[in-house]
C-alpha positions in Angstrom: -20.4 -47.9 36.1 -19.1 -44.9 35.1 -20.6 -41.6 34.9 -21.2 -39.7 31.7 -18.5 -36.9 31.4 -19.4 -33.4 32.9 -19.5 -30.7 30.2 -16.6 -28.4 30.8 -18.9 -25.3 31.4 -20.8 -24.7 34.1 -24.7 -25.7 33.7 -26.3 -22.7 34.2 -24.5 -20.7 31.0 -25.5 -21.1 27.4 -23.8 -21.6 24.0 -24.3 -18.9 22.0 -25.8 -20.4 19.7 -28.6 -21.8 21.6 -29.5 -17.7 23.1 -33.1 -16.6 22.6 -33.3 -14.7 19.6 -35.4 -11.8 19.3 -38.4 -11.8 17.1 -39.2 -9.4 14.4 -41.8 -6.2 15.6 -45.0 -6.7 14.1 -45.6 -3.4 11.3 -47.6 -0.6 12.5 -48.5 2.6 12.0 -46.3 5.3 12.6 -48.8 7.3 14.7 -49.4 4.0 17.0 -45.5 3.9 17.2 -44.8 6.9 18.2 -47.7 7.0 20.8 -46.1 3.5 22.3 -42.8 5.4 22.5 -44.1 8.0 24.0 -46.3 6.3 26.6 -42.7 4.2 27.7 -40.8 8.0 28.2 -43.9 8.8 30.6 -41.5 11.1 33.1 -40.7 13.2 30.3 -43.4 16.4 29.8 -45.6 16.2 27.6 -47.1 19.0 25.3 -50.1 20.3 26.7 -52.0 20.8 23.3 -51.0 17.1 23.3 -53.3 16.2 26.1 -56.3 15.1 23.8 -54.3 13.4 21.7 -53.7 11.1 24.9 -57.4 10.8 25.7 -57.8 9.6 22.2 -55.1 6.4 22.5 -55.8 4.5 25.9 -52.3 5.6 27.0 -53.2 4.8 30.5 -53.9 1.2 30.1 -50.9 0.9 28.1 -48.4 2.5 30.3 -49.5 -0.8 33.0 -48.9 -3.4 30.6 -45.0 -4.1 30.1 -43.3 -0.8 31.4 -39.9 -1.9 29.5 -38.4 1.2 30.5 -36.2 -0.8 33.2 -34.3 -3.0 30.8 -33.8 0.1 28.2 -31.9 1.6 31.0 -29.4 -1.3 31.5 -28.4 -0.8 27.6 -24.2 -0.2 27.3 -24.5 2.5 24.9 -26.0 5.6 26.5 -25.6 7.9 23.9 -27.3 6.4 21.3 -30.2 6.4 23.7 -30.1 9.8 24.7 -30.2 10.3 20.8 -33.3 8.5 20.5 -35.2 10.1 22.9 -34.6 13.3 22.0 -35.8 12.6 18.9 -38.6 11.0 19.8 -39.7 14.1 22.0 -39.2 16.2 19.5 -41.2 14.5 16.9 -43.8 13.8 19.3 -45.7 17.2 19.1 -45.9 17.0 15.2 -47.1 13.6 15.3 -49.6 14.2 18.2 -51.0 16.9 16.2 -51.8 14.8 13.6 -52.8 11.6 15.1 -55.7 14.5 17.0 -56.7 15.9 13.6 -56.9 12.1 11.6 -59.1 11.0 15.2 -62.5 11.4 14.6 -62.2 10.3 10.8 -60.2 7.1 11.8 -62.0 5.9 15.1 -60.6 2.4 15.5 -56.8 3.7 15.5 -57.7 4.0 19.4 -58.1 0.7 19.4 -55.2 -1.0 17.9 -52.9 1.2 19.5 -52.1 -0.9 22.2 -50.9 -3.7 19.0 -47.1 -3.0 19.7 -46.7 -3.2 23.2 -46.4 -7.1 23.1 -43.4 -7.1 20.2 -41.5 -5.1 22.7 -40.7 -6.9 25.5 -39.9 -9.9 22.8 -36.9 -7.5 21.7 -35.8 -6.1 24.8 -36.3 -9.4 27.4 -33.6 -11.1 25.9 -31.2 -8.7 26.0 -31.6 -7.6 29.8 -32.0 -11.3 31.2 -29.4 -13.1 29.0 -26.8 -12.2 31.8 -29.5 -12.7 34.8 -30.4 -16.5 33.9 -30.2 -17.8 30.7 -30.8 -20.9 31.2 -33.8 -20.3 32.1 -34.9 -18.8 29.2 -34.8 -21.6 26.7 -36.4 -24.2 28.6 -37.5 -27.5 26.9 -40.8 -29.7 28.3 -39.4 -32.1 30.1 -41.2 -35.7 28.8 -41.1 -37.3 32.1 -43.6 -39.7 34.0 -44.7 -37.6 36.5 -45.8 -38.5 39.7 -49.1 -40.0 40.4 -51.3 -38.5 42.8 -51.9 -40.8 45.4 -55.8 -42.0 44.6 -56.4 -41.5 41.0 -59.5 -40.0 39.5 -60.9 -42.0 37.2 -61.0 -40.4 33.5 -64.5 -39.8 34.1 -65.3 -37.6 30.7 -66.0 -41.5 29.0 -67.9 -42.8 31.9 -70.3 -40.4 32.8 -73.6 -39.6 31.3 -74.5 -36.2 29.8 -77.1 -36.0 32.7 -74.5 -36.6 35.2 -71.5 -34.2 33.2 -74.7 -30.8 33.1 -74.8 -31.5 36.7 -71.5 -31.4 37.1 -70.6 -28.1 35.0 -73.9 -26.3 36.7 -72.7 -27.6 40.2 -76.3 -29.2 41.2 -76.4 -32.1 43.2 -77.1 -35.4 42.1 -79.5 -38.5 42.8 -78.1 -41.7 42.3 -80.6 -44.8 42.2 -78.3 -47.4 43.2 -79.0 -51.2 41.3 -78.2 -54.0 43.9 -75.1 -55.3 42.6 -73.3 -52.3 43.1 -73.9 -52.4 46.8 -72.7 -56.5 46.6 -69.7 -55.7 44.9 -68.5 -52.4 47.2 -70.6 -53.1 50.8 -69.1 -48.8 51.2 -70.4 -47.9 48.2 -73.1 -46.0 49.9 -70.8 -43.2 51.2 -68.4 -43.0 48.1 -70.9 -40.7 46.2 -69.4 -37.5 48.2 -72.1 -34.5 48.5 -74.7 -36.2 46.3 -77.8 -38.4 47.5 -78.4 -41.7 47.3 -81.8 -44.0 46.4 -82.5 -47.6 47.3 -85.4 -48.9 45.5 -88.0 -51.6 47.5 -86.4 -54.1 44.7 -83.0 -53.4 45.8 -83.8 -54.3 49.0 -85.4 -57.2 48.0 -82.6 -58.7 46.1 -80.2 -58.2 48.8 -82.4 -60.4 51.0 -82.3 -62.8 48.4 -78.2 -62.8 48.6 -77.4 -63.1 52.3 -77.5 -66.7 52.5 -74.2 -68.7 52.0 -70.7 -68.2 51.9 -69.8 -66.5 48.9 -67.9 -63.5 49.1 -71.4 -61.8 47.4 -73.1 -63.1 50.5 -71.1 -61.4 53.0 -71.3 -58.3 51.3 -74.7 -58.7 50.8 -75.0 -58.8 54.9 -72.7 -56.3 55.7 -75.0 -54.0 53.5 -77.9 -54.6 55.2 -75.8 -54.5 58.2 -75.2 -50.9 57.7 -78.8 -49.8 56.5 -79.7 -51.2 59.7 -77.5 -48.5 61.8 -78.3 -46.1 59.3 -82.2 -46.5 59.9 -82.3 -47.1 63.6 -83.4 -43.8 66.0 -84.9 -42.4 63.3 -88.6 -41.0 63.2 -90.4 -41.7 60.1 -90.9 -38.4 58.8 -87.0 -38.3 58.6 -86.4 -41.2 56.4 -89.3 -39.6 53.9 -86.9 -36.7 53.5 -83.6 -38.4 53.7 -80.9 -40.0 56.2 -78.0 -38.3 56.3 -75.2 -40.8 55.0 -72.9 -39.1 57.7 -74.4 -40.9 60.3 -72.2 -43.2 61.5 -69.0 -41.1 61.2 -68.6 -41.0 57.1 -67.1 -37.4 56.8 -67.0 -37.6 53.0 -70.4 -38.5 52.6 -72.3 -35.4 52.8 -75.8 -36.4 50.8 -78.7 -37.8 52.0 -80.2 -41.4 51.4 -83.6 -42.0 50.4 -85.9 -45.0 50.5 -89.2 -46.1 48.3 -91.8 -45.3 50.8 -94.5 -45.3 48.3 -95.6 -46.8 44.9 -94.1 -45.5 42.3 -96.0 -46.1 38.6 -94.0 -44.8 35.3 -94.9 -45.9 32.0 -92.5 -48.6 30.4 -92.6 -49.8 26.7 -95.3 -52.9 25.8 -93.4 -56.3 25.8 -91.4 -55.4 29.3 -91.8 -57.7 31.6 -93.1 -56.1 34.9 -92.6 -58.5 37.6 -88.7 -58.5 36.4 -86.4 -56.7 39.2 -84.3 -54.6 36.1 -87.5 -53.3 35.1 -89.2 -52.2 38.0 -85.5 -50.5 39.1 -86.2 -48.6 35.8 -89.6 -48.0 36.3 -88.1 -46.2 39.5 -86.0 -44.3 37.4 -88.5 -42.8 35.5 -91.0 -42.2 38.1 -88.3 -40.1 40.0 -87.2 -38.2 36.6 -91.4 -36.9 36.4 -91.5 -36.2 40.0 -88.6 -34.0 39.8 -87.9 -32.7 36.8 -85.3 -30.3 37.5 -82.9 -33.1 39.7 -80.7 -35.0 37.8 -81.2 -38.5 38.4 -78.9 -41.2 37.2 -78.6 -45.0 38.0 -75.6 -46.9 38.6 -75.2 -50.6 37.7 -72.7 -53.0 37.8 -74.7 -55.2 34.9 -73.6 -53.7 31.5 -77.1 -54.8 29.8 -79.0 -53.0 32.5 -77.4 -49.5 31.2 -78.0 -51.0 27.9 -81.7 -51.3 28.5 -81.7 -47.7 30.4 -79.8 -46.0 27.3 -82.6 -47.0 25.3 -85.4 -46.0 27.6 -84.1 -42.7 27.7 -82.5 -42.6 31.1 -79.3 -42.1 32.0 -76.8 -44.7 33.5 -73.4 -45.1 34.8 -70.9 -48.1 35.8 -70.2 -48.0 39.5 -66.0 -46.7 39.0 -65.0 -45.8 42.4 -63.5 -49.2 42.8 -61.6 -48.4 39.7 -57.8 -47.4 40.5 -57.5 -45.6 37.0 -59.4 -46.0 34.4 -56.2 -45.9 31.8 -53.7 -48.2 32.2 -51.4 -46.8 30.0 -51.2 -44.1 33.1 -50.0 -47.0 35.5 -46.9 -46.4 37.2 -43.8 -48.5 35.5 -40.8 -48.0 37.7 -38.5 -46.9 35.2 -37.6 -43.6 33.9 -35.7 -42.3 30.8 -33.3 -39.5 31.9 -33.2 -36.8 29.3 -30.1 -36.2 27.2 -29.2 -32.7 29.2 -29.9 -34.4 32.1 -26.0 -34.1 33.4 -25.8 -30.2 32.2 -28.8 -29.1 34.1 -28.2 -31.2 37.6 -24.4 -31.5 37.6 -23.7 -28.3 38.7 -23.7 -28.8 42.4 -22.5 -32.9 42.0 -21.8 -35.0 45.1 -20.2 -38.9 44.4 -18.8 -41.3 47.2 -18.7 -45.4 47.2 -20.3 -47.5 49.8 -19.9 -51.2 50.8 -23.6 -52.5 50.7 -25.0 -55.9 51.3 -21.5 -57.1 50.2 -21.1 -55.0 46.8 -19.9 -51.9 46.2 -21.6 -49.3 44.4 -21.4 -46.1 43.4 -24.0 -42.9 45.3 -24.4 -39.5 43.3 -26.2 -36.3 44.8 -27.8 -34.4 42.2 -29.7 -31.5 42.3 -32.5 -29.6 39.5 -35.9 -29.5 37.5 -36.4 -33.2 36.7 -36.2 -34.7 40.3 -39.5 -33.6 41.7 -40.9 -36.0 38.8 -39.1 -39.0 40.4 -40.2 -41.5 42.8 -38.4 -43.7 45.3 -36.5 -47.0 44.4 -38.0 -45.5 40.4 -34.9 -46.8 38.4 -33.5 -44.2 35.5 -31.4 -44.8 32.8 -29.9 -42.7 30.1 -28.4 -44.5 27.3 -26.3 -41.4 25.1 -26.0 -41.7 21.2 -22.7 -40.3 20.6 -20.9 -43.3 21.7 -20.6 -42.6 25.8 -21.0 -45.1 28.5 -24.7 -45.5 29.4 -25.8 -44.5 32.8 -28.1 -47.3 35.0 -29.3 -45.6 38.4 -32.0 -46.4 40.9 -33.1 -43.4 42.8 -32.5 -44.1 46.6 -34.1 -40.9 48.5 -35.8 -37.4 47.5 -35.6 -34.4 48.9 -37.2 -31.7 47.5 -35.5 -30.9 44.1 -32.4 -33.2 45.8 -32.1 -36.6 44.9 -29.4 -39.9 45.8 -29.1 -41.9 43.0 -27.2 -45.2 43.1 -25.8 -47.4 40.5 -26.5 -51.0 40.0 -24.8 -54.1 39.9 -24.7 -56.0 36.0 -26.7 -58.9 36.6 -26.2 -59.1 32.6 -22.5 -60.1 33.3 -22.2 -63.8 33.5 -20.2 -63.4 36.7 -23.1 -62.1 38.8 -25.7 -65.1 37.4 -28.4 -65.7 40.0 -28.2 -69.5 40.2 -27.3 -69.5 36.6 -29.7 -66.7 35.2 -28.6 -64.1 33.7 -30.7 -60.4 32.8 -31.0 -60.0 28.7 -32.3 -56.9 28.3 -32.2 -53.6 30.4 -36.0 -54.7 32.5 -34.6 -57.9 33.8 -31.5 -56.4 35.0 -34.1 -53.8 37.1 -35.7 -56.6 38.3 -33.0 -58.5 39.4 -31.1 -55.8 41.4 -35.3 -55.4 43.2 -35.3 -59.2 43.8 -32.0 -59.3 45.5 -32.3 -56.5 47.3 -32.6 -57.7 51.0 -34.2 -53.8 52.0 -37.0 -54.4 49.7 -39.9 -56.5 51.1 -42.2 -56.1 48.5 -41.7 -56.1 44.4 -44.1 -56.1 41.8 -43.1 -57.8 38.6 -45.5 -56.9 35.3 -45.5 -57.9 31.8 -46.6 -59.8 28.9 -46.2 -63.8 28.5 -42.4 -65.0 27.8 -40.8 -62.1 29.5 -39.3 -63.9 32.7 -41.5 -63.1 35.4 -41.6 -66.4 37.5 -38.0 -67.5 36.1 -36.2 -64.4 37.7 -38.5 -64.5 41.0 -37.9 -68.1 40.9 -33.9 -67.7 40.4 -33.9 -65.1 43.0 -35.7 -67.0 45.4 -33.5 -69.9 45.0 -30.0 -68.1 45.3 -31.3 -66.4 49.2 -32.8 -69.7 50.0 -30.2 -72.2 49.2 -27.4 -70.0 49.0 -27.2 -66.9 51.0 -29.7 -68.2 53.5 -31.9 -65.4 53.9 -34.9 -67.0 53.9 -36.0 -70.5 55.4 -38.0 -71.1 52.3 -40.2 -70.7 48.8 -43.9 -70.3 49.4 -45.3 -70.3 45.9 -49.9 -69.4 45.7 -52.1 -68.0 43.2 -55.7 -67.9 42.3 -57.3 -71.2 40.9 -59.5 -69.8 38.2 -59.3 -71.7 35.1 -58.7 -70.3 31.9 -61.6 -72.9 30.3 -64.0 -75.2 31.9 -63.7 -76.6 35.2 -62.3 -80.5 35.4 -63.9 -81.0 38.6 -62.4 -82.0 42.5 -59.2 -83.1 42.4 -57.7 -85.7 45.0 -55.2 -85.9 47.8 -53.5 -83.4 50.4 -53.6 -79.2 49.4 -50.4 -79.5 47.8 -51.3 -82.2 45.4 -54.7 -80.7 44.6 -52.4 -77.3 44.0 -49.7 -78.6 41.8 -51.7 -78.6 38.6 -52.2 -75.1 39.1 -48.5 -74.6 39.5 -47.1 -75.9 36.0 -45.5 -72.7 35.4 -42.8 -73.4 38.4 -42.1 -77.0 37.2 -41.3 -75.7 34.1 -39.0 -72.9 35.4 -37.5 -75.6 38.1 -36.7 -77.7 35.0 -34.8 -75.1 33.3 -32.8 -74.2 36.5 -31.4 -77.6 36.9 -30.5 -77.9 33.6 -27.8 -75.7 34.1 -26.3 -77.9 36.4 -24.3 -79.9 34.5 -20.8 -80.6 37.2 -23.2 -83.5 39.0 -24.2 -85.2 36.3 -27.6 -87.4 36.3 -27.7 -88.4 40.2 -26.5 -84.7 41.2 -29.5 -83.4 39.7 -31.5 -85.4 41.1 -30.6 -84.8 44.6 -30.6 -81.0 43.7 -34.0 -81.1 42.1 -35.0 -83.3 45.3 -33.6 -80.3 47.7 -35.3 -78.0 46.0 -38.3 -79.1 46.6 -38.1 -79.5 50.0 -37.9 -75.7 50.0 -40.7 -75.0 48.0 -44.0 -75.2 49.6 -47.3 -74.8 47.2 -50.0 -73.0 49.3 -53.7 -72.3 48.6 -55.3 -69.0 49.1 -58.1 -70.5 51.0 -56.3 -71.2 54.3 -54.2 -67.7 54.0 -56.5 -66.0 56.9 -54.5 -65.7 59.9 -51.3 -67.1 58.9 -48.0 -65.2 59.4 -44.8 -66.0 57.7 -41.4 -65.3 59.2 -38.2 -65.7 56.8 -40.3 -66.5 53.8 -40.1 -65.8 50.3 -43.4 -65.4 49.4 -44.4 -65.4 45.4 -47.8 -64.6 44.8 -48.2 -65.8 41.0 -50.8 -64.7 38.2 -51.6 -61.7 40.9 -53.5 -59.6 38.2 -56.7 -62.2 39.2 -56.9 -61.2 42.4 -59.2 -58.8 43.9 -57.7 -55.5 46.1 -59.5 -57.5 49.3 -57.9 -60.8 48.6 -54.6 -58.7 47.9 -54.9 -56.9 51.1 -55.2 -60.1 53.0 -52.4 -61.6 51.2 -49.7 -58.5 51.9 -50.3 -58.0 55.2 -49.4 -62.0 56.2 -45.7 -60.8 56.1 -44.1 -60.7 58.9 -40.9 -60.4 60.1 -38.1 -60.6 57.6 -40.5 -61.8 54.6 -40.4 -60.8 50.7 -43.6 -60.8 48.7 -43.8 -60.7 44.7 -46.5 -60.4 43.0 -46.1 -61.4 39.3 -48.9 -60.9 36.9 -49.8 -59.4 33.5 -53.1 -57.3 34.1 -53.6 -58.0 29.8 -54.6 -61.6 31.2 -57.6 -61.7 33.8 -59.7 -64.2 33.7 -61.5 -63.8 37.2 -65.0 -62.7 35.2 -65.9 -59.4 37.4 -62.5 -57.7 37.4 -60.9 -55.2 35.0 -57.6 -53.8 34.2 -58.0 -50.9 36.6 -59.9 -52.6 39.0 -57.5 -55.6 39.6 -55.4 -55.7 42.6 -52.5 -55.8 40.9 -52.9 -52.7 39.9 -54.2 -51.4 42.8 -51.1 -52.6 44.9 -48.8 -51.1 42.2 -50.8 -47.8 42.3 -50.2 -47.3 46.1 -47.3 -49.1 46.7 -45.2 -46.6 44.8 -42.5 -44.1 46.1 -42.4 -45.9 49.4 -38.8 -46.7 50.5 -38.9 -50.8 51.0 -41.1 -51.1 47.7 -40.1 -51.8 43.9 -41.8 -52.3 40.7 -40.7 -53.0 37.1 -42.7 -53.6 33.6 -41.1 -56.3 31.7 -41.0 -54.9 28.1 -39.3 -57.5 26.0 -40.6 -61.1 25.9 -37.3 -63.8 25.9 -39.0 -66.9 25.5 -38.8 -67.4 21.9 -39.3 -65.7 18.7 -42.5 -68.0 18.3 -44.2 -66.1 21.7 -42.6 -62.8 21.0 -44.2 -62.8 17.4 -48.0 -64.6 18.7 -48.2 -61.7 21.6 -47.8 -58.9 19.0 -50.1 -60.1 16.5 -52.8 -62.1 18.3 
């Protein structure tokens, strides 16, 4: 594609029209200009009758503040300069002499005196630096998506109570009473509280015997909890768990608080009606019994169960979610994989331009080597388009390596040209074409595909599987998974082998599969049926229930509806590639229906959080839904 034509000037000098101009002085008195004036000629001599005068303004403070004297002396016209100053030091006794004799009637003159020294530099910057780098000096915020850091801080100002946010600001440590289900839903979550200290309630350790039986996911953490306590307590004397374990025990550097068990009764007073022998309550009895033993220590408790804040909030005491496991806490902040270039993009980085053509993976494309401000924002594999409005081809890049403010970008191939179909699919609209030159890409192993229903998720990753299966031979075959959680009730067991117990999950793919073949029309009835029948040799339908251990060579692996999954189930999932393997992972985080995750806690996110920048990685968020006006229109307004 062709690149957007180079201005004719070089990038680094300015229009005319577009030089700073130079703002008006702010009025002031005469006496406060003429001291200014004279405080910027300081090598000349000065009057000594004018030496109180000077005490009076605080000359010496001024003389430190801009010292424009350098750029005065880079003027072109030397006479007119010489002219002024010799004016100025000849006016300068007279108006000394009065500014000393108006002093002790006009006191605060001393104190506004030092009013024009910031309208000067504003008129004499310009004109010594407009040769030096103008460019520099008219410099527009770039509206780029700036890198993420690589863990995220949760926004934390809408999470935390005000307890927790004084403590914070006064830089006191903090107590955290921790309720049981936050240790069952992060087994580590004991050492992610950094330098503060942690309490475990009798009833929290109660409840977590009361989980360790079974198989459940909740069960296992519930052991590997009490599994850790267990190393944590053991060759300790007595007297040292009364005043605290320290959490960095068993090699948990961050951890640098203490942990605390209930080694005695503790009695608060809790509103008439409570029920005592319940576990919530006697947690927040806890609560409150710390808060009058220590009055000064900010104690907060942390709970997983929404009412159980509730129920704190209106005791009084202050409570918290658990949102470590959180990968941001605004999604709007996740990382989309595609970047608008600004419109002076080619002014500011062409200046130093490199292009060549290489033969890759059997296309050719085109490589440029640009070089300024806005590439420290981008990312690796991050595509970047600029699309001008004064009638000049658009510009479709993917950004292929970074080096300091040095980038390689690389053009792509139009999968919106009929010509380059992938087994009959075409891209149609700008998203699909990203995702199509991520999905063909043989050097990237793993691409994340996100966006709302009807925008061609499964179609293109099933296209694209299709084409390198059947066609190119890249891979042996299609493994095709996701979660089984219903969107309504549960309809029971279902019979036969895995695959037959899967396929009612995996409706989606018939679907897509249906409107593949369709567009084979040269075979007529009994070609498509032999197609459709060697098609689904290829395609295997696997549960995530038997994925421990596995390793797949040459596969294309789709991981569908991904947003359900947890970062522990994705983790398992990702790391049974092996050789020569592609995973997708194809989700819409606005549709979770596993009950205890979120938007930023899903591993969807969490994969496309720190998954980004890495060389053999890829992501793109679907914007436009293609399925039909019908979808398009119920997304937006239900």
């Amino acid at each position: 594609m062709p690149l957007p034509k180079l201005p004719s000037k070089p990038a680094t000098i300015l229009p005319a029209k577009d030089y700073p101009q130079a703002t008006a002085q702010r009025p002031v008195s005469a006496i406060a200009a003429a001291a200014a004036q004279v405080v910027e000629l300081a090598p000349a001599p000065a009057p000594k009758k004018a030496a109180p005068a000077v005490k009076a303004v605080p000359a010496p403070k001024v003389v430190a503040v801009p010292a424009p004297a350098a750029p005065v002396a880079k003027a072109p016209a030397k006479t007119t300069r010489s002219k002024a100053v010799a004016a100025v030091l000849k006016a300068a006794p007279a108006v000394l002499k009065a500014a000393a004799e108006a002093a002790p009637t006009v006191a605060p003159v001393a104190k506004l005196a030092p009013v024009p020294t910031p309208a000067a530099p504003t008129v004499t910057k310009p004109v010594a630096k407009t040769k030096a780098a103008p460019s520099r000096s008219k410099v527009t915020p770039i509206a780029a998506e700036a890198p993420h850091p690589t863990k995220h801080k949760a926004n934390e100002s809408g999470i935390k109570s005000s307890t927790s946010r004084n403590a914070d600001q006064a830089g006191t440590t903090k107590l955290f009473v921790l309720d049981t289900n936050v240790l069952m839903h992060d087994p580590s979550s004991l050492f992610r509280f950094e330098e503060h200290d942690v309490y475990l309630p009798m009833m929290t350790l109660e409840e977590l015997d009361n989980h360790k039986k079974g198989m459940t996911e909740v069960a296992r953490n519930a052991r590997q909890v009490s599994r850790t306590l267990d190393a944590l307590v053991s060759n300790t004397d007595d007297d040292a768990i009364e005043s605290g374990i320290l959490l960095s025990k068993l090699g948990n550097k961050d951890a640098k608080g203490r942990l605390y068990f209930q080694t005695r009764m503790q009695t608060a007073d809790l509103p008439l009606g409570l029920p005592v022998g319940k576990a919530d309550n006697q947690i927040l009895a806890v609560v409150r019994s710390l808060e009058a033993d220590q009055p000064g220590r900010a104690i907060v408790l942390v709970s997983k169960d929404i009412n159980m804040r509730i129920k704190a909030r209106a005791l009084g005491l202050p409570a918290e979610d658990y949102f470590n496991d959180h990968v941001m806490e605004d999604t709007d902040l996740l990382y989309s994989g595609i970047i608008q270039l600004p419109d002076d993009f080619w002014n500011k980085h062409g200046k130093d331009l490199e292009s060549w053509q290489e033969n890759k993976n059997g296309q050719s494309a085109t490589f440029y080597r640009v070089t300024g401000p806005f590439i420290p924002s981008l990312l690796a594999n991050q595509f970047v388009f600029l699309e001008p409005k004064n009638g000049e081809a658009p510009f479709y890049g993917q950004v292929k390596q970074i080096n300091g403010k040095t980038a390689v970008l690389q053009t792509l191939r139009d999968f919106s040209h009929n010509k380059n179909n992938v087994w009959g699919v075409t891209a149609r609209n700008r998203e699909q074409n990203f995702a199509l030159n991520l999905l063909m890409n043989p050097e990237c192993d793993f691409v994340t595909l996100l966006g709302q229903a009807g925008t061609g998720k499964t179609l293109l990753a099933l296209a694209a599987g299709l084409a390198q299966v059947l066609e190119t031979k890249l891979y042996n075959e299609i493994i095709v998974t996701r979660v089984t959680v219903p969107v309504g009730e549960d309809i029971g067991f279902l019979p036969g082998t895995e695959e037959e117990k899967m396929s009612p999950w995996m409706g989606a793919f018939d679907d897509n599969l249906e409107v593949l073949n369709k567009s084979d029309t040269d075979g007529g009835e009994w070609g498509r049926a032999a197609t459709q029948d060697l098609i689904r040799s290829r395609i295997k339908i696997k549960s995530l229930n038997f994925m421990r251990g596995r390793t797949f060579v040459n596969k294309f692996l789709i991981i569908d509806e991904a947003q359900n999954l947890t970062p522990k189930q994705m983790k398992t999932l990702v790391t049974r590639a092996g050789p020569g393997t592609k995973i997708l992972c194809l989700g819409n985080i606005a549709q979770i229906d596993t009950p205890y995750l979120t938007e930023g806690s899903s591993g969807l996110t969490y994969v496309v959080d720190r998954f980004k920048g890495w060389a053999h990685s890829g992501h793109v968020t679907l914007a436009r839904g293609e399925r039909s006006r019908l979808a398009d229109h119920a997304s937006e307004v239900l």
